[in-house]
C-alpha positions as CSV (number, residue, x, y, z in Angstrom):
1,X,60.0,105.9,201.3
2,X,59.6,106.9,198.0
3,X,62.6,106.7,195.5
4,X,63.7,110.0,194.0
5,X,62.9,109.8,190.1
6,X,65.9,110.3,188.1
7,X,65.0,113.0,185.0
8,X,67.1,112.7,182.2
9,X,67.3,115.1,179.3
10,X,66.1,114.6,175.9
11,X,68.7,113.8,173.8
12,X,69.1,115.8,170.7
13,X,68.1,112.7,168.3
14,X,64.9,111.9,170.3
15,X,62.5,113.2,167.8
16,X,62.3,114.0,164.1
17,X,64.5,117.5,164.5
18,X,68.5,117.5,164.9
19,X,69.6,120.1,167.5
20,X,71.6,122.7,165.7
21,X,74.8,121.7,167.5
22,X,74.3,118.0,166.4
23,X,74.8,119.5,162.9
24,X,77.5,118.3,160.6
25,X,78.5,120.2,157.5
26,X,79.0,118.1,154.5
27,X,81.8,118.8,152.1
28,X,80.9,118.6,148.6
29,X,82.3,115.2,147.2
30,X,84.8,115.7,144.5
31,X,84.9,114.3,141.1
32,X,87.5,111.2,140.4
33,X,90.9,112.3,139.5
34,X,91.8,111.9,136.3
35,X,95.4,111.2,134.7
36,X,96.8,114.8,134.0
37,X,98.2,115.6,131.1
38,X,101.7,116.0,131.6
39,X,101.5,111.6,132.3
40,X,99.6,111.3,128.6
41,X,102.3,113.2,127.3
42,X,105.3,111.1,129.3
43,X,103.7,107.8,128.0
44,X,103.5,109.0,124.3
45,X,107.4,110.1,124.9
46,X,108.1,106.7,126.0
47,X,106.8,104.6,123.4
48,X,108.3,107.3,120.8
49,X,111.6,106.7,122.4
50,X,110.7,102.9,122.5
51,X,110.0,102.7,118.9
52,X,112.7,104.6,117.6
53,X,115.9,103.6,119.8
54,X,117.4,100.5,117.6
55,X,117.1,103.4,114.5
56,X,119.1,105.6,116.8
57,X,121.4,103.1,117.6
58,X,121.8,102.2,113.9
59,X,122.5,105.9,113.1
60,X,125.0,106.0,115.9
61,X,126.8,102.4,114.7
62,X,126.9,104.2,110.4
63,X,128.2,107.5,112.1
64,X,130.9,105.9,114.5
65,X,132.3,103.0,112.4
66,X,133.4,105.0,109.3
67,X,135.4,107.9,111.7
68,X,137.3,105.5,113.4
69,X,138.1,103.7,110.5
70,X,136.6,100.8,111.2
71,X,135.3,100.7,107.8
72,X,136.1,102.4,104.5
73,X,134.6,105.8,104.2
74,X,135.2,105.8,101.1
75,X,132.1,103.1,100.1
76,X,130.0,103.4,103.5
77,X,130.6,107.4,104.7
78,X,129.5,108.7,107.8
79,X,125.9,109.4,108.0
80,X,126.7,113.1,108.6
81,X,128.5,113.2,105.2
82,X,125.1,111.2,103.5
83,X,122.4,113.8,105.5
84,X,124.8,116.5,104.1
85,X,124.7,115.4,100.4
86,X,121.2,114.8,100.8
87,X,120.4,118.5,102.2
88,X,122.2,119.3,99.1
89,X,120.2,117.2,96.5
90,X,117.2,118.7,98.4
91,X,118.2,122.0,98.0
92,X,119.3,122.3,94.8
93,X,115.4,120.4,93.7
94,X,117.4,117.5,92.2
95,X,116.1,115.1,94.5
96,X,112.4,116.6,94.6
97,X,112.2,115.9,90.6
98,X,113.6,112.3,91.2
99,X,111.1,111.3,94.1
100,X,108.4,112.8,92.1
101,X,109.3,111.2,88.8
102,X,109.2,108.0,91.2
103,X,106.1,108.6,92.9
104,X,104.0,108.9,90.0
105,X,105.3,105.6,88.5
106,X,104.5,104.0,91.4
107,X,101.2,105.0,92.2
108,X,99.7,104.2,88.6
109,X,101.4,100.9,88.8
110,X,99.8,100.5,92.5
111,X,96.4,102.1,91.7
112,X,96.1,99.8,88.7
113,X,96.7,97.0,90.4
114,X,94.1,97.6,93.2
115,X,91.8,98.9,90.4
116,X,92.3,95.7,88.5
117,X,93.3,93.2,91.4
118,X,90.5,93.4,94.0
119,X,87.3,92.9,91.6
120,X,88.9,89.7,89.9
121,X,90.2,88.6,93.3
122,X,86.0,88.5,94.3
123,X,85.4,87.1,91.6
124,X,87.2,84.2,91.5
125,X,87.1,83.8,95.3
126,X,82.9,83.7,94.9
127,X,82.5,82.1,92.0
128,X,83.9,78.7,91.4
129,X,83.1,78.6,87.6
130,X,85.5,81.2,87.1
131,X,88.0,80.4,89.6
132,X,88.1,76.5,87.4
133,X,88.6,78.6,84.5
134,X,91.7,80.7,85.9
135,X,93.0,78.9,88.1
136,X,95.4,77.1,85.7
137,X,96.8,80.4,84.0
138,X,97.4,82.1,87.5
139,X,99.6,79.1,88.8
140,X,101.5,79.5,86.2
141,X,101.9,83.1,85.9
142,X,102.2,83.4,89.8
143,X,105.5,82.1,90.4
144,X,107.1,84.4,87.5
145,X,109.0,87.0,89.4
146,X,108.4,90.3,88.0
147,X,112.2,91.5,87.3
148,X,112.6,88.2,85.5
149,X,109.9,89.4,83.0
150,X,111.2,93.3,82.8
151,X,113.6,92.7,79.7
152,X,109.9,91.2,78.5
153,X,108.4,94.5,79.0
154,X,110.8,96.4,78.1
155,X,111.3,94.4,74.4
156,X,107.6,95.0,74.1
157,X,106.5,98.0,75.4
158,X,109.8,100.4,75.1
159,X,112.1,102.0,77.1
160,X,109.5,104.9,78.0
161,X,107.2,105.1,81.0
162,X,104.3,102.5,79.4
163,X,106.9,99.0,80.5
164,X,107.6,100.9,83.8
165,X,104.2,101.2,85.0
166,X,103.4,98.1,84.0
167,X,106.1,96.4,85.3
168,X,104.6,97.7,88.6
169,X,101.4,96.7,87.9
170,X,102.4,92.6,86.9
171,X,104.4,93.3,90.3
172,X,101.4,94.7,92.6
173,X,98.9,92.9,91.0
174,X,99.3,89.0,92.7
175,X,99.6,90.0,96.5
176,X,96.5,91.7,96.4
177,X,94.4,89.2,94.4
178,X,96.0,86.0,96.1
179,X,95.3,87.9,99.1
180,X,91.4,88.9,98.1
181,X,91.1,85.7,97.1
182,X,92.2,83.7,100.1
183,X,90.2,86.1,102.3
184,X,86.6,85.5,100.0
185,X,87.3,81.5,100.6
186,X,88.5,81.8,104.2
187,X,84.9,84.1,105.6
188,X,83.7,81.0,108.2
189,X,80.9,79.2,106.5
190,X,78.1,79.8,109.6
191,X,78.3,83.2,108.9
192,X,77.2,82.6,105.3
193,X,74.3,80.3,106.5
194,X,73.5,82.9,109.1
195,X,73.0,85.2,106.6
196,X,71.0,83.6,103.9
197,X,68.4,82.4,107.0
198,X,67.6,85.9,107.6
199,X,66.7,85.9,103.8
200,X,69.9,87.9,102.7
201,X,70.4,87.9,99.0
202,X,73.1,87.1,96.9
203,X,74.3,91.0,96.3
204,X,73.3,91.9,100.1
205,X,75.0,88.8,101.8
206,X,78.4,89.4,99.3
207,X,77.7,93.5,100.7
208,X,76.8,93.1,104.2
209,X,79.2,89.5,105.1
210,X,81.4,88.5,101.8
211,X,83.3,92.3,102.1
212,X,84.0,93.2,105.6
213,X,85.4,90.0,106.4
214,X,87.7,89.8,103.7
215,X,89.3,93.9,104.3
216,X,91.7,92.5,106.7
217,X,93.1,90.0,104.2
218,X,92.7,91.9,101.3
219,X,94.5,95.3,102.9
220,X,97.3,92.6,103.9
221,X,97.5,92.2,100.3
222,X,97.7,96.0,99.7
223,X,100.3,96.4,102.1
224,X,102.7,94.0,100.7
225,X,101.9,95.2,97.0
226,X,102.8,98.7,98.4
227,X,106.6,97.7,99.4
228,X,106.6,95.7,96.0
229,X,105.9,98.7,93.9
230,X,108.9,100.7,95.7
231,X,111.1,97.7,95.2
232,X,110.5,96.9,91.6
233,X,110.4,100.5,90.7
234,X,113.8,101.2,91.4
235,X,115.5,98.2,89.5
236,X,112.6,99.0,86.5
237,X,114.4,102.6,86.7
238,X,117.4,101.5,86.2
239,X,117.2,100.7,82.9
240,X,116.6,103.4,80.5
241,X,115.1,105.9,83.2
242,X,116.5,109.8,82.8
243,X,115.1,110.2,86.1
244,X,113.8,108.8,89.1
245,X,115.0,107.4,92.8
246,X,116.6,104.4,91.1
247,X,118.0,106.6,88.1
248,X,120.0,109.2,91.2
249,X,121.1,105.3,92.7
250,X,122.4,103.9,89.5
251,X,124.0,107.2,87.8
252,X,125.6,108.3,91.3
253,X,126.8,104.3,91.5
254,X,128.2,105.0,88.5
255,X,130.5,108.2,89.0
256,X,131.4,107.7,92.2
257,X,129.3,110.1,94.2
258,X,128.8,107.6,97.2
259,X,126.9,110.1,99.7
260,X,124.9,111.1,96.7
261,X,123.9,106.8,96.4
262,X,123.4,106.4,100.0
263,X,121.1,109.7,100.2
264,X,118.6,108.2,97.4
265,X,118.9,105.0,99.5
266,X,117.7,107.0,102.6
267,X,114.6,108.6,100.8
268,X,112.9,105.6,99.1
269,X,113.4,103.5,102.6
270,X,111.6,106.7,104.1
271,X,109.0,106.9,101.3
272,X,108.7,103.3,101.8
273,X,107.6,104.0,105.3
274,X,105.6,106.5,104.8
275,X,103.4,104.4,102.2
276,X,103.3,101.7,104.4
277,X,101.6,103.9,107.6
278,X,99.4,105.7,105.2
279,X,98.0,102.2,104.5
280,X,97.5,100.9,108.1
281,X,95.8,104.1,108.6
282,X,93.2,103.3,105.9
283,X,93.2,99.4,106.9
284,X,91.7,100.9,110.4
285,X,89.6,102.8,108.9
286,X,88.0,100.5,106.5
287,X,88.4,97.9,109.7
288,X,86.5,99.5,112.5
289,X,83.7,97.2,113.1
290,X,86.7,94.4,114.2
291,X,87.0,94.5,117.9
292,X,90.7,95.6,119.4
C-alpha cells in the first residue's frame, strides 16, 4: 500500500526572497551619547570650589577672629572693614595711580631682565669658553641678595625711578639665567648626537633641539623672577618712592590707617597672582609640543 506523501509548505526563507510578513523594520541606530553640558559645567564648579575653599576659609578665619575679639582689631581688622577701605582707595583713583606707578616699575625691571637674562644664559650654557670666563664673577655676584645691595643703588643711581628699576632688574635677572643655563646643560646628550647625524648644523641644532628643550626650565626661571620683581619692588618703594603699592604700605604704616595697609597688602598678593597665571599661560603656549 502506498504511503501517503506528506507536503509541506515552503517556508518563507526557502529562496532568495523574504515573504513580506517575515519583514522586520530596522530602527535607525543612534549616535553615542555624549556628556551634556549641564555635567561639563558641574565639574568646572567643582574644581572652582575645590581650588578656592582654603581662600574661603581664610577669609572666614580674618573676618571671624577680629569680631569676637579674639584678636585686636585694631592691628588685624576684619576683612569687611579692609574690602571697605579698599573700595574706597579704588574709588577715589588713589589706589589705581599706586598699582600703576608699581606696575610700570616692575615690568621694565622684569622685561629687562628677560631681555638681558635669556641670551647670556645661552650663551654661557652652549659655549664653554664663555661660561670659564664668567663663571667666577656670577658665583660671586649670585649669592648677593638684592635688598642688601639697594642702599648700593640707591648711593649710585638716586632716589628717582633709574635705582628702582634696576634694583628689579639685579633681582630678576639670576633666576632666569641660572635657570636658562641649567636647562641648555641639562638637554640629554643623544638628542644632540641625533641631531648632528641627520646633518643639523650648529644654528639649526641650537633652533630646532638646544631651544625647545630648555623653555620649560627657562619659563621656570621667568616664573620665579616674576614673584621676585613684586617682592623687591615694594621694599625698593619704600624708600624715597612718592608713590607706588609699597609707598600706600609704608605711609598708611606710618599714620595709622591699618585697613588702608592691609588693602595694599591685598592688591599686590592679587597682582602677584595674576602675573604668575599670565606666565603659565605663555609657558603652555611656548610648551605645546611636550606631551600632557
Amino acid at each position: 500500500m502506498a504511503r501517503p506523501s506528506l507536503s509541506l509548505s515552503a517556508s518563507p526563507l526557502e529562496d532568495n526572497h523574504l515573504h513580506p510578513s517575515a519583514v522586520t523594520t530596522l530602527a535607525p541606530v543612534s549616535p553615542p551619547v555624549r556628556p551634556g553640558t549641564g555635567r561639563r559645567l558641574w565639574g568646572v564648579a567643582r574644581r572652582v570650589v575645590n581650588a578656592s575653599a582654603a581662600i574661603v576659609v581664610l577669609a572666614a578665619v580674618w573676618e571671624i577672629l577680629p569680631r569676637a575679639q579674639v584678636v585686636d582689631p585694631t592691628f588685624l581688622p576684619p576683612l569687611g572693614d579692609v574690602l571697605t577701605a579698599w573700595y574706597d582707595l579704588l574709588r577715589s583713583g588713589e589706589l589705581a595711580d599706586h598699582a600703576q606707578a608699581s606696575l610700570a616699575r616692575s615690568l621694565a625691571g622684569f622685561g629687562a631682565a628677560i631681555v638681558v637674562a635669556i641670551p647670556l644664559g645661552l650663551l654661557i650654557g652652549w659655549y664653554r669658553p664663555v661660561a670659564e670666563l664668567l663663571n667666577p664673577v656670577l658665583e660671586l655676584f649670585r649669592n648677593t641678595a638684592a635688598l642688601a645691595l639697594l642702599p648700593v643703588f640707591v648711593l649710585v643711581l638716586g632716589l628717582g625711578e633709574t635705582s628702582k628699576v634696576s634694583i628689579i632688574l639685579y633681582a630678576c635677572a639670576w633666576p632666569i639665567l641660572l635657570n636658562t643655563i641649567a636647562g641648555v646643560k641639562s638637554v640629554d646628550p643623544l638628542l644632540i648626537k641625533s641631531a648632528r647625524s641627520m646633518g643639523l648644523g650648529p644654528y639649526r641644532l641650537f633652533q630646532k633641539v638646544i631651544l625647545p628643550a630648555a623653555v620649560p626650565t627657562i619659563f621656570t626661571g621667568i616664573r620665579l623672577a616674576g614673584a621676585y620683581s613684586i617682592l623687591v619692588l615694594i621694599a625698593a618703594e619704600m624708600v624715597g618712592a612718592k608713590a607706588g603699592l609699597g609707598y600706600l604700605i609704608n605711609y598708611a604704616q606710618y599714620n595709622f590707617r591699618v585697613p588702608d595697609m592691609y588693602a595694599g597688602i591685598i592688591t599686590i598678593s592679587v597682582l602677584g597672582l595674576l602675573f604668575n597665571l599670565l606666565l603659565v599661560r605663555l609657558e603652555r603656549r611656548f610648551s605645546t609640543w611636550r606631551t600632557t
